[in-house]
PyMOL commands that place a pseudoatom at each C-alpha (Angstrom):
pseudoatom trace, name=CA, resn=UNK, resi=1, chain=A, elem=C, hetatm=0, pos=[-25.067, -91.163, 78.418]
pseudoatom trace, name=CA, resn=UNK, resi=2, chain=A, elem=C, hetatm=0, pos=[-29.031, -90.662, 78.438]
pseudoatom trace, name=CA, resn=UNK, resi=3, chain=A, elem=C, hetatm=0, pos=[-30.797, -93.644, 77.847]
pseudoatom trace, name=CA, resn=UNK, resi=4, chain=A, elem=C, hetatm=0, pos=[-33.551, -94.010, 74.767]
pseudoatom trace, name=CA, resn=UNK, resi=5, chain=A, elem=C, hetatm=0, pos=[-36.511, -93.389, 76.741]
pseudoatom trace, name=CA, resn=UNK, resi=6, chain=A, elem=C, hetatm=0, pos=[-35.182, -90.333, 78.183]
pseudoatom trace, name=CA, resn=UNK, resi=7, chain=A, elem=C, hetatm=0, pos=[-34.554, -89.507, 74.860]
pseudoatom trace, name=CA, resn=UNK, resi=8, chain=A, elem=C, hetatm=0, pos=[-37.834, -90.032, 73.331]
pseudoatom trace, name=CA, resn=UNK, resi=9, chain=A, elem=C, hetatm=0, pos=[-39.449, -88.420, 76.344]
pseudoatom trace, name=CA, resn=UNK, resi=10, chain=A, elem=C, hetatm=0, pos=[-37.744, -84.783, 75.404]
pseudoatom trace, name=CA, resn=UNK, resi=11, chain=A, elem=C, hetatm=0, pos=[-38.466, -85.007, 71.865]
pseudoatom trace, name=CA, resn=UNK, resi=12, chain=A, elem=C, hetatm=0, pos=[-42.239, -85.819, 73.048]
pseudoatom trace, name=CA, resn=UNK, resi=13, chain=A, elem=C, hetatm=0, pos=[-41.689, -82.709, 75.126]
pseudoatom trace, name=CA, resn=UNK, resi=14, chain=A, elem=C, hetatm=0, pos=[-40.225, -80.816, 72.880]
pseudoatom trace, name=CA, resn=UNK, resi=15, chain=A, elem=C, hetatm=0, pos=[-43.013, -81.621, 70.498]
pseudoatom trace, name=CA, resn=UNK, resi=16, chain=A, elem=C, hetatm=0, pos=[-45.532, -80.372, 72.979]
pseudoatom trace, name=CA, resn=UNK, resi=17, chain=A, elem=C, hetatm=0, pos=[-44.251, -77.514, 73.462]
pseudoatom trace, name=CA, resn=UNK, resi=18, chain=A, elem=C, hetatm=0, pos=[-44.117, -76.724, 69.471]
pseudoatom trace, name=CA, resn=UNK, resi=19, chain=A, elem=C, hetatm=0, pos=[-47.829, -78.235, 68.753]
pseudoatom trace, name=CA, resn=UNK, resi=20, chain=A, elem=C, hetatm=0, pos=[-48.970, -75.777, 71.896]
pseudoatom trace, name=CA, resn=UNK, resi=21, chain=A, elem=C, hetatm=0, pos=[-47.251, -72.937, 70.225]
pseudoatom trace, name=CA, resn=UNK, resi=22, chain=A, elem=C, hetatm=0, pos=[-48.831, -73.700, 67.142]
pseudoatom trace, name=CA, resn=UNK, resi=23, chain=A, elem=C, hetatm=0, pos=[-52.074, -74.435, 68.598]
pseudoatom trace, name=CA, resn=UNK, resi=24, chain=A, elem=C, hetatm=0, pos=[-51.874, -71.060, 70.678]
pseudoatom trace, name=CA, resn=UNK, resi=25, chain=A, elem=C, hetatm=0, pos=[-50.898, -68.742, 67.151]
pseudoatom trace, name=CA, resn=UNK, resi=26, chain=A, elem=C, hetatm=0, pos=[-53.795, -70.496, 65.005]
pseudoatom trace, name=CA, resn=UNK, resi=27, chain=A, elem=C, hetatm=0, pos=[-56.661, -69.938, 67.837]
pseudoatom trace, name=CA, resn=UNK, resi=28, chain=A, elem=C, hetatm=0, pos=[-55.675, -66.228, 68.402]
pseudoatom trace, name=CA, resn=UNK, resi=29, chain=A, elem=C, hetatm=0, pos=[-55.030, -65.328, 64.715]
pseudoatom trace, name=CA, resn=UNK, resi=30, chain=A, elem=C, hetatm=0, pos=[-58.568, -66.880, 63.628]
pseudoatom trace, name=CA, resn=UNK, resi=31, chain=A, elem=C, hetatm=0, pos=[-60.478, -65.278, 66.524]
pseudoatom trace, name=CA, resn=UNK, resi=32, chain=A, elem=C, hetatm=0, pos=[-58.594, -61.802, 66.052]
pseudoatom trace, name=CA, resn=UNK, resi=33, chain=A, elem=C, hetatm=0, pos=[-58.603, -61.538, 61.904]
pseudoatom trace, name=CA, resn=UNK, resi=34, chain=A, elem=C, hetatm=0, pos=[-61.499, -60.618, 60.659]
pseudoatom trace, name=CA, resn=UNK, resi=35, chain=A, elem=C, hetatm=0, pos=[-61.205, -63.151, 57.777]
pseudoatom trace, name=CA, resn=UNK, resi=36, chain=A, elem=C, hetatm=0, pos=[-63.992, -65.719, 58.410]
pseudoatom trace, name=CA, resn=UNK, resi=37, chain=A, elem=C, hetatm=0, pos=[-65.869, -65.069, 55.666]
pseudoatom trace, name=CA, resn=UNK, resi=38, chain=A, elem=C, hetatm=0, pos=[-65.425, -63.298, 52.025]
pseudoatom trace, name=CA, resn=UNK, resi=39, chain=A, elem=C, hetatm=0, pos=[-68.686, -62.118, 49.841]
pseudoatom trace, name=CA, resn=UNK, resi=40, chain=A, elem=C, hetatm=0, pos=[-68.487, -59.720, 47.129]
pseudoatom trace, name=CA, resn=UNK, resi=41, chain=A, elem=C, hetatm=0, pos=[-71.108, -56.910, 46.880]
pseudoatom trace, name=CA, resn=UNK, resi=42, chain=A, elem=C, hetatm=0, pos=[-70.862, -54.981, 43.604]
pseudoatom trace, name=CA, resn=UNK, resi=43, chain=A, elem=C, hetatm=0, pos=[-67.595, -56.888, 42.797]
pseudoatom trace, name=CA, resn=UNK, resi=44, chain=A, elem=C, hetatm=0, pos=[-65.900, -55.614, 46.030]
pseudoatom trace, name=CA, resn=UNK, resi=45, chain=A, elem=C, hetatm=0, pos=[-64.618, -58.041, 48.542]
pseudoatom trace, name=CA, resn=UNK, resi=46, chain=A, elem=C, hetatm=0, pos=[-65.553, -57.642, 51.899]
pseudoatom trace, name=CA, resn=UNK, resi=47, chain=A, elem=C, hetatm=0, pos=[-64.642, -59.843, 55.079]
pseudoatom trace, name=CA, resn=UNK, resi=48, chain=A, elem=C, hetatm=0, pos=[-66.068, -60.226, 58.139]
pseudoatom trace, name=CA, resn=UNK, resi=49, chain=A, elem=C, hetatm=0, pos=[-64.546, -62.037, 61.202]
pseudoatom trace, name=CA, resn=UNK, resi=50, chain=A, elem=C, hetatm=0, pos=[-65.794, -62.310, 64.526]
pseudoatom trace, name=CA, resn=UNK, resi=51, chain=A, elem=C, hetatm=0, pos=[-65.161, -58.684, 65.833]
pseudoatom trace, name=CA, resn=UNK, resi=52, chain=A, elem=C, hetatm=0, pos=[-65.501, -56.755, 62.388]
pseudoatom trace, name=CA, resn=UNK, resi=53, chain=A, elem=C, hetatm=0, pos=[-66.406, -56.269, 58.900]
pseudoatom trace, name=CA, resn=UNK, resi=54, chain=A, elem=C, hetatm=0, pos=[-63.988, -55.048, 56.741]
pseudoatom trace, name=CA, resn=UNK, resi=55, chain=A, elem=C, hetatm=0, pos=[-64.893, -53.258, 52.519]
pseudoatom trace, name=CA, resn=UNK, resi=56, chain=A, elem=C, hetatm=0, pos=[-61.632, -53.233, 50.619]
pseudoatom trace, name=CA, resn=UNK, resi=57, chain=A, elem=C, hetatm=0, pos=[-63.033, -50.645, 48.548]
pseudoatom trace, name=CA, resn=UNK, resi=58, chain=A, elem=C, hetatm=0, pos=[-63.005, -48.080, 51.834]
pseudoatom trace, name=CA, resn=UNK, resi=59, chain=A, elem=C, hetatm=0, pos=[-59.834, -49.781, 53.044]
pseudoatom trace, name=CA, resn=UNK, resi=60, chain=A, elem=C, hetatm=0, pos=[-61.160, -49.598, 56.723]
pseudoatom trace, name=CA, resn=UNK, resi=61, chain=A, elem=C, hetatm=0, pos=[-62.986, -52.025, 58.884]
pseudoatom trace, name=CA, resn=UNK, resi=62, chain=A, elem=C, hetatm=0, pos=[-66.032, -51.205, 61.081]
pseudoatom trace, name=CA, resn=UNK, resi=63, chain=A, elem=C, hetatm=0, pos=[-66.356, -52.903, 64.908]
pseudoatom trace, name=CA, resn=UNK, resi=64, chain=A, elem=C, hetatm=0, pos=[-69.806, -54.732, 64.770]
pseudoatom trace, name=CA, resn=UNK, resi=65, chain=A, elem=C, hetatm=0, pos=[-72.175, -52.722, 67.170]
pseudoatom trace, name=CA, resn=UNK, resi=66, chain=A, elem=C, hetatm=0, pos=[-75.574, -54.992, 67.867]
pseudoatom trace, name=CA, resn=UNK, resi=67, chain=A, elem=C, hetatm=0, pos=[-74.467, -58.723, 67.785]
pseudoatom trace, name=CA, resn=UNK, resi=68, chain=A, elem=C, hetatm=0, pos=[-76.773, -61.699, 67.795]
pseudoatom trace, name=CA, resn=UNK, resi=69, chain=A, elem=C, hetatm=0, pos=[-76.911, -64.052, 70.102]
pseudoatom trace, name=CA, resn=UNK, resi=70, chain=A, elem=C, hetatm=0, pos=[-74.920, -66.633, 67.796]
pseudoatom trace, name=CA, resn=UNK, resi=71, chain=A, elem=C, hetatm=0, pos=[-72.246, -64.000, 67.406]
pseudoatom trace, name=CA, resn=UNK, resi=72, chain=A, elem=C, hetatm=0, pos=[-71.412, -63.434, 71.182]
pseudoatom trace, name=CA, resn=UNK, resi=73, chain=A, elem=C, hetatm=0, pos=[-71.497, -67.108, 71.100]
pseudoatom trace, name=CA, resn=UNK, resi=74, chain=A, elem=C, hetatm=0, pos=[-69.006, -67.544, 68.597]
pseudoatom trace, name=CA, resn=UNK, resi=75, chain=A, elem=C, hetatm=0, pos=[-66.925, -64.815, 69.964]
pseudoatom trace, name=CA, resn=UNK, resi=76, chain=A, elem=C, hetatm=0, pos=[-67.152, -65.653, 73.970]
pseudoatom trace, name=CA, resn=UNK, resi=77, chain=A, elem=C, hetatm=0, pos=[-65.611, -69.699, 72.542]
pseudoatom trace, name=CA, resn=UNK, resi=78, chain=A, elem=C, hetatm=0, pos=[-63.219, -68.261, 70.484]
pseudoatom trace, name=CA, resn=UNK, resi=79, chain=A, elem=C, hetatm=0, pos=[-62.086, -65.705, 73.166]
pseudoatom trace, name=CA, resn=UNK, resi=80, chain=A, elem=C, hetatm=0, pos=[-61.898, -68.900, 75.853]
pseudoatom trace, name=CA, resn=UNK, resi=81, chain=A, elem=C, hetatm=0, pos=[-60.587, -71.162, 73.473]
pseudoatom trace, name=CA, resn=UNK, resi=82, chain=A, elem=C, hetatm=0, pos=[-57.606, -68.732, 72.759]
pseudoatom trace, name=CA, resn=UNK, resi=83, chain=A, elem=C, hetatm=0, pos=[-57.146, -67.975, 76.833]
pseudoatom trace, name=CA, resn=UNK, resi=84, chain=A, elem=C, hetatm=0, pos=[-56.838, -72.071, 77.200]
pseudoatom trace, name=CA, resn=UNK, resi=85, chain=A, elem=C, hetatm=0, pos=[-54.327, -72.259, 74.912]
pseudoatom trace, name=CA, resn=UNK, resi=86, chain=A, elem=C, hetatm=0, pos=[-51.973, -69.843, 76.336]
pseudoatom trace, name=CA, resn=UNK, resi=87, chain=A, elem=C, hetatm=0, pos=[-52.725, -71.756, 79.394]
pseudoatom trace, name=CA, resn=UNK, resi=88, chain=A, elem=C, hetatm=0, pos=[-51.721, -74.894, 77.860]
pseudoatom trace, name=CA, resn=UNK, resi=89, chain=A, elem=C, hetatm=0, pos=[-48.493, -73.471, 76.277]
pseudoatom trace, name=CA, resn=UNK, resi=90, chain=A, elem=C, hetatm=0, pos=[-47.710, -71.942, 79.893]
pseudoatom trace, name=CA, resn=UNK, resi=91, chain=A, elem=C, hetatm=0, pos=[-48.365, -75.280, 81.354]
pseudoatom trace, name=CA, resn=UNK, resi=92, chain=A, elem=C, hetatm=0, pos=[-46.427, -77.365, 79.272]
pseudoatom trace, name=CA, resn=UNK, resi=93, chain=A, elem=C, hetatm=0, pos=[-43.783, -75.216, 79.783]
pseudoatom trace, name=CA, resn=UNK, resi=94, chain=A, elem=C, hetatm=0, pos=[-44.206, -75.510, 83.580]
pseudoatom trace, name=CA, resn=UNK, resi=95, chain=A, elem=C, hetatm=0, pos=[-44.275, -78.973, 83.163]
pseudoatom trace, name=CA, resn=UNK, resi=96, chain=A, elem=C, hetatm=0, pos=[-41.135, -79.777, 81.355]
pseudoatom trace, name=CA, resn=UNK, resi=97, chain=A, elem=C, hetatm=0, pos=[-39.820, -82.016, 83.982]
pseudoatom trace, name=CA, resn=UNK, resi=98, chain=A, elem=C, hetatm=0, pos=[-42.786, -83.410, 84.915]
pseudoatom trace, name=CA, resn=UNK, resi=99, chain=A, elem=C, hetatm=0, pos=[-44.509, -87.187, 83.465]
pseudoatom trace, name=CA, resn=UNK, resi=100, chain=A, elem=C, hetatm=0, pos=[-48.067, -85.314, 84.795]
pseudoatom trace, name=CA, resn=UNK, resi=101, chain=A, elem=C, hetatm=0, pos=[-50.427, -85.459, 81.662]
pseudoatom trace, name=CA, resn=UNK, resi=102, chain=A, elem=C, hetatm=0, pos=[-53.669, -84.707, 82.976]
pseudoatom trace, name=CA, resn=UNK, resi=103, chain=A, elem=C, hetatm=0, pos=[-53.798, -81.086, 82.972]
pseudoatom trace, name=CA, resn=UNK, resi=104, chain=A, elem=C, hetatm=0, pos=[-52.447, -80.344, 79.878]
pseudoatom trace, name=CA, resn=UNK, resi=105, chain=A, elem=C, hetatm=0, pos=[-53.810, -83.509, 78.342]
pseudoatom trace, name=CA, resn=UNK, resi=106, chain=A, elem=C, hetatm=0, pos=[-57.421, -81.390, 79.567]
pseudoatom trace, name=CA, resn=UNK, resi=107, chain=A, elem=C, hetatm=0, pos=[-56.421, -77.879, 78.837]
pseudoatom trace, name=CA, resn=UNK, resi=108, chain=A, elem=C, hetatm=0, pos=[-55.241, -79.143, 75.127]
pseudoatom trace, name=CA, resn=UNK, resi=109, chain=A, elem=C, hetatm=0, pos=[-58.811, -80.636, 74.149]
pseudoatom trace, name=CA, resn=UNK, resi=110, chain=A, elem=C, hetatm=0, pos=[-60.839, -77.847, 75.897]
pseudoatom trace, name=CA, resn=UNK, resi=111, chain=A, elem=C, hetatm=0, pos=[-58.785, -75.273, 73.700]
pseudoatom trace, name=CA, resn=UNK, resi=112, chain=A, elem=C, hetatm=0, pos=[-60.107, -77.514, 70.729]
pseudoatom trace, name=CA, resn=UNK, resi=113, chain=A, elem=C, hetatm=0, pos=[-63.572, -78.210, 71.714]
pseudoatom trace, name=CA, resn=UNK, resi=114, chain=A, elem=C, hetatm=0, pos=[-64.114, -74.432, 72.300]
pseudoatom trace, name=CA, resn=UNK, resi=115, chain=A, elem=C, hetatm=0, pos=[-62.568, -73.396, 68.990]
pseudoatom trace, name=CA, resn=UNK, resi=116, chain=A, elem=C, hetatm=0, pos=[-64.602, -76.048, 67.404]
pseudoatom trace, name=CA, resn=UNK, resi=117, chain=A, elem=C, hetatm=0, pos=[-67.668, -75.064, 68.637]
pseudoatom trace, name=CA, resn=UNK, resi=118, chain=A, elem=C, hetatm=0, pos=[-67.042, -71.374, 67.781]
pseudoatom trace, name=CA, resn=UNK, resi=119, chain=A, elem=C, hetatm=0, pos=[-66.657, -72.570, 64.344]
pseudoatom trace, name=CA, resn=UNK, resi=120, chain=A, elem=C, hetatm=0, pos=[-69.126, -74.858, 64.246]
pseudoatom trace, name=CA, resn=UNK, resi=121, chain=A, elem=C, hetatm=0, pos=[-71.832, -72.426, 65.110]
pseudoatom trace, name=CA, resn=UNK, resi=122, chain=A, elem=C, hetatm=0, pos=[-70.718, -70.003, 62.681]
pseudoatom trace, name=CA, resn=UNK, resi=123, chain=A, elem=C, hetatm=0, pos=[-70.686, -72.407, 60.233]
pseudoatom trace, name=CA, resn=UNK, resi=124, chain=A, elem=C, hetatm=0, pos=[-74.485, -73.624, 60.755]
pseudoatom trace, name=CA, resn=UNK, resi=125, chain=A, elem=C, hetatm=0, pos=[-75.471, -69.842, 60.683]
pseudoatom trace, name=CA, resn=UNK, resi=126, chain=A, elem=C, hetatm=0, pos=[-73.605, -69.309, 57.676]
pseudoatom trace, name=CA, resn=UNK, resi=127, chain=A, elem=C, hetatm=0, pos=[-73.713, -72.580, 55.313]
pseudoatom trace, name=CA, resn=UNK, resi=128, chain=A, elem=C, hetatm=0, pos=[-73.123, -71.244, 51.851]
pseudoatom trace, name=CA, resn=UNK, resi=129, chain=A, elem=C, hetatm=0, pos=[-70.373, -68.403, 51.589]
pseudoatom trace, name=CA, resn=UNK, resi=130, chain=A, elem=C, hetatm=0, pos=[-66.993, -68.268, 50.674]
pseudoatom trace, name=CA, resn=UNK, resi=131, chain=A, elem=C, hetatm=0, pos=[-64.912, -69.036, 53.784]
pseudoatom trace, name=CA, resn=UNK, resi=132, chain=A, elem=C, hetatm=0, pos=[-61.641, -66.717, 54.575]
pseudoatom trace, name=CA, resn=UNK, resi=133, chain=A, elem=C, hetatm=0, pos=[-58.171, -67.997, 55.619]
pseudoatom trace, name=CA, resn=UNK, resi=134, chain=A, elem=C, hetatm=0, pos=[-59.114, -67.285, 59.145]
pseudoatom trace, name=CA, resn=UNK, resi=135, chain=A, elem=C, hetatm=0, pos=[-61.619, -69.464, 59.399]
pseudoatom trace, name=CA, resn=UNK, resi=136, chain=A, elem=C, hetatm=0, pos=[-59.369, -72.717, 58.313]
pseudoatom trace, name=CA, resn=UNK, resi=137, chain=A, elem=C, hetatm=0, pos=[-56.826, -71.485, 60.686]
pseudoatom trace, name=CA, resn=UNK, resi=138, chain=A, elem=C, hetatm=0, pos=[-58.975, -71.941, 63.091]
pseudoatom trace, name=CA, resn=UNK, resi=139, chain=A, elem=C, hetatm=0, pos=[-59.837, -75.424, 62.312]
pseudoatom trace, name=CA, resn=UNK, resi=140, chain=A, elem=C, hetatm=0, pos=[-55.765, -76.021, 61.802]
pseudoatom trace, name=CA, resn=UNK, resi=141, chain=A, elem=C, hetatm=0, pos=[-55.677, -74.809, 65.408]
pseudoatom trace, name=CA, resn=UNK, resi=142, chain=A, elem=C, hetatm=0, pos=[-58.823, -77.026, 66.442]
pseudoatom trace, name=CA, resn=UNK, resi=143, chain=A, elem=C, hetatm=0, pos=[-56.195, -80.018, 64.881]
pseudoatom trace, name=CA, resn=UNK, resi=144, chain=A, elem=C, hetatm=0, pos=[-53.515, -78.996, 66.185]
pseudoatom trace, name=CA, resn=UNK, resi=145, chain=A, elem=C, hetatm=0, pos=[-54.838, -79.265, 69.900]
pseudoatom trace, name=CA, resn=UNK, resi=146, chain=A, elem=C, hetatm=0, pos=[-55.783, -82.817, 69.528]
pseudoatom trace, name=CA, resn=UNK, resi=147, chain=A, elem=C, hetatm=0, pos=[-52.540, -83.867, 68.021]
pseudoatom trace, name=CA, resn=UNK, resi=148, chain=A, elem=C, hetatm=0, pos=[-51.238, -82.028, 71.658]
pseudoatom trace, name=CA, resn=UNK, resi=149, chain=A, elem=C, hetatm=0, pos=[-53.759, -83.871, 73.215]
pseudoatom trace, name=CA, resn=UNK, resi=150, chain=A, elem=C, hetatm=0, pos=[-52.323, -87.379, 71.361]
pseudoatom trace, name=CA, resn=UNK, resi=151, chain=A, elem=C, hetatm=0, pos=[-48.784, -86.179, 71.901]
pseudoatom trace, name=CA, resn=UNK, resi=152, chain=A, elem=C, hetatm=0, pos=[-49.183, -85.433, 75.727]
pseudoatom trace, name=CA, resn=UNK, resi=153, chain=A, elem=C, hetatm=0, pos=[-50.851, -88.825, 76.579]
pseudoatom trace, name=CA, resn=UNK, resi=154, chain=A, elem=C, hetatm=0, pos=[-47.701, -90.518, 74.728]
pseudoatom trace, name=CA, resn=UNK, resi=155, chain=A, elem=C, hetatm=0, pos=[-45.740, -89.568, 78.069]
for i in range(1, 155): cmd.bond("trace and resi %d" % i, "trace and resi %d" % (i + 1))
show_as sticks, trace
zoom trace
C-alpha cells in the first residue's frame, strides 16, 4: 500500500510533466505563428509574428528578409526559449524517479526568462498595436514555466 507522500510525490510528478508539456506547446506555437501582432491597412488585417508577415487579403505570408537588430533578438530568445523547454520536458521525463530538482528547477525558469525577454523586447519596440493570440500564448507559456519552476521545488 503506497504511503501519502509517495503519493503526493507522483501527482507532483505527474504535474510536471503536464505544466512542461504545456510550457513546451505555448513557447513553440508563439515563436512559430506569425500572430504577434494585428494592424489593419485599408481595412485588411494583417499579422506579423516573429518569422513573417502575413495580408489576409493575398491569403499568403511573406518570410521577413532584412531584420533589425531587435528582431533577431526577439527571434534568437524565442528560438532558445523553445529549445529549453523541450529540454525541460525531456528532463523531467528522465527524471521521473528521481527527488533531483536543480536541473529542471533551472531549465524551467530559463525557458521563461528567455520567452519573457523575447516578448518583452517586442513589446517596448511595439507599445501601441493590437496584440495577436500568439503573443499571449507566449506569455501563458512564460507562466506556465514558473508554475514548473514552483511545482518542481515542491519535491
Amino acid at each position: 500500500m503506497p504511503n501519502a507522500v509517495s503519493v503526493y510525490q507522483n501527482r507532483v510528478r505527474i504535474g510536471s510533466v503536464f505544466i512542461g508539456i504545456v510550457t513546451f506547446l505555448c513557447i513553440i506555437t508563439s515563436t512559430s505563428v506569425p500572430v504577434w501582432k494585428i494592424t489593419k491597412t485599408f481595412f485588411v488585417p494583417e499579422t506579423s509574428g516573429l518569422w513573417q508577415f502575413c495580408n489576409k487579403l493575398s491569403k499568403g505570408c511573406t518570410s521577413f528578409e532584412n531584420v533589425e537588430g531587435f528582431m533577431k533578438a526577439c527571434q534568437a530568445f524565442g528560438v532558445i526559449a523553445t529549445l529549453l523547454s523541450f529540454l525541460t520536458v525531456l528532463v523531467v521525463w528522465c527524471q521521473w524517479f528521481s527527488s533531483k530538482v536543480n536541473t529542471v528547477a533551472i531549465l524551467y525558469v530559463s525557458s521563461g526568462v528567455c520567452m519573457a525577454v523575447s516578448l518583452s523586447i517586442y513589446a517596448s519596440k511595439y507599445k501601441d498595436i493590437e496584440y495577436g493570440w500568439a503573443f499571449i500564448v507566449g506569455w501563458c507559456g512564460v507562466a506556465c514555466s514558473f508554475i514548473g519552476f514552483f511545482i518542481k521545488l515542491l519535491l
